[in-house]
C-alpha positions as CSV (number, residue, x, y, z in Angstrom):
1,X,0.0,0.0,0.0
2,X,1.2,3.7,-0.8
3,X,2.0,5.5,2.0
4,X,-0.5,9.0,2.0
5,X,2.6,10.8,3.1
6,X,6.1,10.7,3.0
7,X,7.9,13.5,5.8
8,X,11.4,14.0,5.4
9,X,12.5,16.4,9.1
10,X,15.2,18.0,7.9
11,X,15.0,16.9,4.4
12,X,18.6,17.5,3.3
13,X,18.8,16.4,-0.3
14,X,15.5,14.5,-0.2
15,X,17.9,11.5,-0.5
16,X,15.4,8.9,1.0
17,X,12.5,10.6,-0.7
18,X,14.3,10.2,-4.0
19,X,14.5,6.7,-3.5
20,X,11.3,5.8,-2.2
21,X,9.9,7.4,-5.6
22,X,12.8,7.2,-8.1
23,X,13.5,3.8,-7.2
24,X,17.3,2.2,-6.3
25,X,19.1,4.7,-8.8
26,X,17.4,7.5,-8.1
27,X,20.2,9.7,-5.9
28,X,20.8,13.5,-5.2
29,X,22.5,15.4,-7.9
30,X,25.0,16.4,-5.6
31,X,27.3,14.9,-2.7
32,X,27.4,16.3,0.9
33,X,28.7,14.8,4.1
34,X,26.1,13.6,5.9
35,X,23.9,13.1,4.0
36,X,21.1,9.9,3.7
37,X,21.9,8.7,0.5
38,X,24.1,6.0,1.4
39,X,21.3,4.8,4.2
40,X,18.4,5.6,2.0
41,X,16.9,1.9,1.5
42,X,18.5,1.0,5.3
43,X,15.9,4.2,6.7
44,X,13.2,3.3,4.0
45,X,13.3,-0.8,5.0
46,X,13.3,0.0,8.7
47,X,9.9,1.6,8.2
48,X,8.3,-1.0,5.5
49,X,9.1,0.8,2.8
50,X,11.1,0.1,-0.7
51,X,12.9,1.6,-3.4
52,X,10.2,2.5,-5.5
53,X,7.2,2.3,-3.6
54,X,6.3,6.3,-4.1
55,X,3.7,8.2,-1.8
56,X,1.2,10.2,-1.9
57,X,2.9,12.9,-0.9
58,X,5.9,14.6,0.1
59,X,6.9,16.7,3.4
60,X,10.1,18.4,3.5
61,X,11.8,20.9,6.0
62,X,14.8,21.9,5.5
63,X,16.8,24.9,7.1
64,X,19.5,26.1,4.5
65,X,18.5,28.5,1.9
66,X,20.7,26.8,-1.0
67,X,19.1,23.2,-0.1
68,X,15.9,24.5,0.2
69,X,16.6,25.4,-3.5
70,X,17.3,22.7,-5.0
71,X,14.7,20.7,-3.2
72,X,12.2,23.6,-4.6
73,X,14.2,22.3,-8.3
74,X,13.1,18.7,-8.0
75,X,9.5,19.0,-9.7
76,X,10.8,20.8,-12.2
77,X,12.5,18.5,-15.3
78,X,13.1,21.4,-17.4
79,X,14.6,23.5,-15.0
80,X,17.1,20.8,-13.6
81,X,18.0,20.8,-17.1
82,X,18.4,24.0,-17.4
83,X,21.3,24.1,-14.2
84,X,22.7,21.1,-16.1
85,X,23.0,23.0,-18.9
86,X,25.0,26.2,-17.0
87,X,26.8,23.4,-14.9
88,X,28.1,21.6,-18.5
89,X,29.3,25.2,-19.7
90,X,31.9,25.5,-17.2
91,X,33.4,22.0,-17.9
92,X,36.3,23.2,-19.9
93,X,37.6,25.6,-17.4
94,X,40.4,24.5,-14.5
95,X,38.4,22.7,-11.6
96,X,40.3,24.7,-8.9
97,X,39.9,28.0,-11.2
98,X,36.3,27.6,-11.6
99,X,35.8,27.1,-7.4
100,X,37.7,30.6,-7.2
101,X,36.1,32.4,-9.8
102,X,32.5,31.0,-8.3
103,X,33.5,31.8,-4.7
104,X,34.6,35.1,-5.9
105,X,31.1,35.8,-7.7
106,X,29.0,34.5,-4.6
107,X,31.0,37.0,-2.4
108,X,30.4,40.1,-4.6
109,X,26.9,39.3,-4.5
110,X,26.2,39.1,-0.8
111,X,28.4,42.8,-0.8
112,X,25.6,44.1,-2.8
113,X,22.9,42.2,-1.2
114,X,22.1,44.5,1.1
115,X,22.2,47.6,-0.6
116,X,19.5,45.4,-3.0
117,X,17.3,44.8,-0.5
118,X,16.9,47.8,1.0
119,X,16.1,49.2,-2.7
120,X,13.4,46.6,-3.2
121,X,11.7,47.1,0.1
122,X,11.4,51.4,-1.1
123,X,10.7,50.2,-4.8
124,X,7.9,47.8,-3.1
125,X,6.3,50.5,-1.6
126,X,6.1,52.8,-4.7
127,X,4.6,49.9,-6.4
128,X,1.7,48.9,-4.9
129,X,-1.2,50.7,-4.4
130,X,-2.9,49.8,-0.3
131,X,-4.9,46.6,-1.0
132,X,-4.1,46.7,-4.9
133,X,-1.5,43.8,-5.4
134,X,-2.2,44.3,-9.0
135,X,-0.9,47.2,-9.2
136,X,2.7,46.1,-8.5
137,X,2.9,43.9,-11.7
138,X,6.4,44.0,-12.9
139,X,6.0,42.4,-16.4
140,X,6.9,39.1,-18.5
141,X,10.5,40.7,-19.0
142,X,11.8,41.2,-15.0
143,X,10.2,37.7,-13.9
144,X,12.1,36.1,-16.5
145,X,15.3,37.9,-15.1
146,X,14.4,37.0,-11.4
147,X,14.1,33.2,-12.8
148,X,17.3,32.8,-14.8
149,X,19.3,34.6,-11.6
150,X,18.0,31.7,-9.3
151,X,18.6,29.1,-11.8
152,X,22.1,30.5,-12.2
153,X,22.6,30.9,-8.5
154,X,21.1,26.9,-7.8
155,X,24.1,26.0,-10.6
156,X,26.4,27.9,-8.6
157,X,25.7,26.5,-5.2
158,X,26.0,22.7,-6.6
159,X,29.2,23.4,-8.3
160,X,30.8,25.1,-5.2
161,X,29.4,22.1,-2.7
162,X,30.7,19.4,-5.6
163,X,34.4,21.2,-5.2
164,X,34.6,19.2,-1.6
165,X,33.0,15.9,-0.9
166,X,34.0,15.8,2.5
167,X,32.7,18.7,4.6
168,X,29.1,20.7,4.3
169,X,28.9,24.2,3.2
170,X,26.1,26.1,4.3
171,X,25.6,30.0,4.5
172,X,26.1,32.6,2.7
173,X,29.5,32.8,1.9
174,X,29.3,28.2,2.0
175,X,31.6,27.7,4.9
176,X,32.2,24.2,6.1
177,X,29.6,24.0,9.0
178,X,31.4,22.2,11.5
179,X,34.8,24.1,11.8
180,X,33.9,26.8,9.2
181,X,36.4,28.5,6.9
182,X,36.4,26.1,3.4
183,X,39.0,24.4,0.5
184,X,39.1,23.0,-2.3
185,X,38.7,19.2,-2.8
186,X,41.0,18.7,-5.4
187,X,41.4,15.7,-7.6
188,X,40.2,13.2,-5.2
189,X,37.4,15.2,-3.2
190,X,36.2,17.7,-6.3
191,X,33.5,16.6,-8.4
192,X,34.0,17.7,-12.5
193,X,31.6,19.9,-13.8
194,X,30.7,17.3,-16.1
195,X,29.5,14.8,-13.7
196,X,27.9,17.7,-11.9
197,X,25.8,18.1,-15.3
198,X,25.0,14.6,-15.6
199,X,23.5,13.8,-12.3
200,X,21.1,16.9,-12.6
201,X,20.4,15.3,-15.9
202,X,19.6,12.0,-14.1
203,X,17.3,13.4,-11.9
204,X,15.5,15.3,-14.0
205,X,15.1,12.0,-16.1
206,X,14.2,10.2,-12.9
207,X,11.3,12.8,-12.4
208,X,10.2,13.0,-15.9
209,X,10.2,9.1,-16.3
210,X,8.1,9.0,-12.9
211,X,6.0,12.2,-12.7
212,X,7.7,12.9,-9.6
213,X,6.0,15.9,-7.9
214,X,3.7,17.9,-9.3
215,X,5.1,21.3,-9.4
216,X,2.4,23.9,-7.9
217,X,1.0,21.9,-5.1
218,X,2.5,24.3,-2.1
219,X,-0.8,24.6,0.3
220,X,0.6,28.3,1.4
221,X,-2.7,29.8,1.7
222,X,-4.6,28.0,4.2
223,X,-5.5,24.3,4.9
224,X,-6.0,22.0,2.1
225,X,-8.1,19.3,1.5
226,X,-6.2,15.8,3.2
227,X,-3.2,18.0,4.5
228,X,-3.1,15.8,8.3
229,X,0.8,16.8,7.9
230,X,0.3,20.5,7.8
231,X,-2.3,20.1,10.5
232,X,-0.4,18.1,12.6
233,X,3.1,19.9,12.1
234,X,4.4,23.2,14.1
235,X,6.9,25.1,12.8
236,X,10.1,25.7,15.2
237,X,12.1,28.7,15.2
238,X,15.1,26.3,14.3
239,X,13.3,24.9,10.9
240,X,13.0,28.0,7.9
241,X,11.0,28.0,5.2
242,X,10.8,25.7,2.3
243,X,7.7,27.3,0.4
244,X,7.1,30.7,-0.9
245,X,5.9,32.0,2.1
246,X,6.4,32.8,5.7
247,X,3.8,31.1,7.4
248,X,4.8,27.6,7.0
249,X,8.4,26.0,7.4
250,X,7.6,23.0,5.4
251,X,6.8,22.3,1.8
252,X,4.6,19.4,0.6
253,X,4.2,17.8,-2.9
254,X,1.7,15.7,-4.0
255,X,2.9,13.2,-6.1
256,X,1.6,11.2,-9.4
257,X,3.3,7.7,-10.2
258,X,2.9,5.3,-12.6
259,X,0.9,2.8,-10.1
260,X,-2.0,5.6,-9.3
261,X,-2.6,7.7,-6.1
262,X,-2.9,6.3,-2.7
263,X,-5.5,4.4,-1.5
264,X,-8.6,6.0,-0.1
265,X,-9.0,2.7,2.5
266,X,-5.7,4.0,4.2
267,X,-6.2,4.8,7.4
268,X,-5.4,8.6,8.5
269,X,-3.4,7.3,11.4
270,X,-0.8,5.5,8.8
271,X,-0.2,9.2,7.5
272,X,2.1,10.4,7.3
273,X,5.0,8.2,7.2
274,X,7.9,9.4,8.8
């Protein structure tokens, strides 16, 4: 029987949730210490699960901004082709050049942050009129910029986290999070941009193949129909957001897969499955 619900606390890379769906190949397309991937069918067996077996839906919480990302990137075929694509232009420069020249991009960005935000919260305030969201419409032409800057960025963050397999970056500036500072892997620890490419590729295969998650389904306005999870889940102050809005800290997908959705005959108290 399908599972209703599948909860992932803190979700990471999804990498047991990738498995249960995508099946024994389906892994993250990146590497980072610590993560489930290597215990995924272990985690998934010890609850009476298998490679494979999908659910109904998807629960995920997850506290770093970059993670929370790519997790967002994972219903999405086209766009995870689209990082691939960025990631796979960068293959013919130096490995150790590239993490520099990344690095050195990520910092001049977070010196201009600020000045950036504090222009958009002024520029938010010209734009709408009180009560009129309409009014603050921005066009075809800047949304398409905002989305090709956080594609770029998501190809940025997985190339900088592939240059070291062995410690996890998080933060703004991707420090190593348990003695901070950071390095480069080198030929041993650094992932090519190639094989950065191809795993993103994968993925987005894996999803395609198996109607992973059906992009759209974020219940950020209120209570939906079947959501026990959200009912049943508080946010912390330790867990941040992983939908498009403060006032949830977890995202949830439904998902589609080849073997139809979930039983009606399960029982609420089976869900979700965590």
């Amino acid at each position: 029987m399908i599972p209703r619900a599948f909860c992932e606390f803190p979700a990471g890379l999804a990498s047991v949730s990738l498995r249960l769906h995508g099946g024994p190949g389906c892994r993250p397309p990146i590497s980072r210490m610590g993560n489930k991937a290597g215990y995924a069918e272990t985690i998934l067996w010890t609850l009476g699960l298998t490679a494979g077996k999908s659910a109904g839906a998807y629960v995920w919480a997850e506290a770093d901004d970059d993670v929370r990302a790519l997790l967002r990137a994972y219903p999405d075929p086209a766009l995870l082709l689209r990082v691939a694509e960025i990631i796979r232009g960068w293959a013919d420069e130096e490995p150790r050049a590239l993490w520099e020249r990344l690095r050195a991009e990520r910092k001049a960005w977070i010196a201009t942050e600020t000045g950036a935000l504090a222009g958009s919260v002024l520029e938010a305030g010209w734009s709408y009129r009180q009560g009129c969201l309409d009014t603050g419409y921005a066009g075809p032409d800047r949304r398409h910029t905002a989305t090709a800057t956080a594609t770029a960025s998501l190809a940025e963050f997985a190339m900088l986290a592939s240059s070291n397999r062995l410690i996890s970056v998080a933060g703004p500036e991707l420090r190593n999070t348990g003695k901070g500072g950071t390095t480069f892997g080198g030929a041993e620890f650094a992932t090519p941009a190639g094989e950065v490419a191809g795993s993103f590729e994968e993925v987005a295969g894996a999803v395609a193949a198996h109607s992973f998650l059906h992009q759209g389904s974020f219940g950020y306005k209120g209570q939906t129909p079947g959501s026990a999870v959200r009912r049943a889940w508080r946010p912390t102050k330790h867990t941040a957001l992983c939908a498009p809005s403060p006032r949830f800290s977890a995202t949830r997908f439904r998902a589609s897969s080849p073997t139809g959705p979930p039983s009606p005959s399960c029982p609420a108290s089976r869900a979700p499955t965590c």
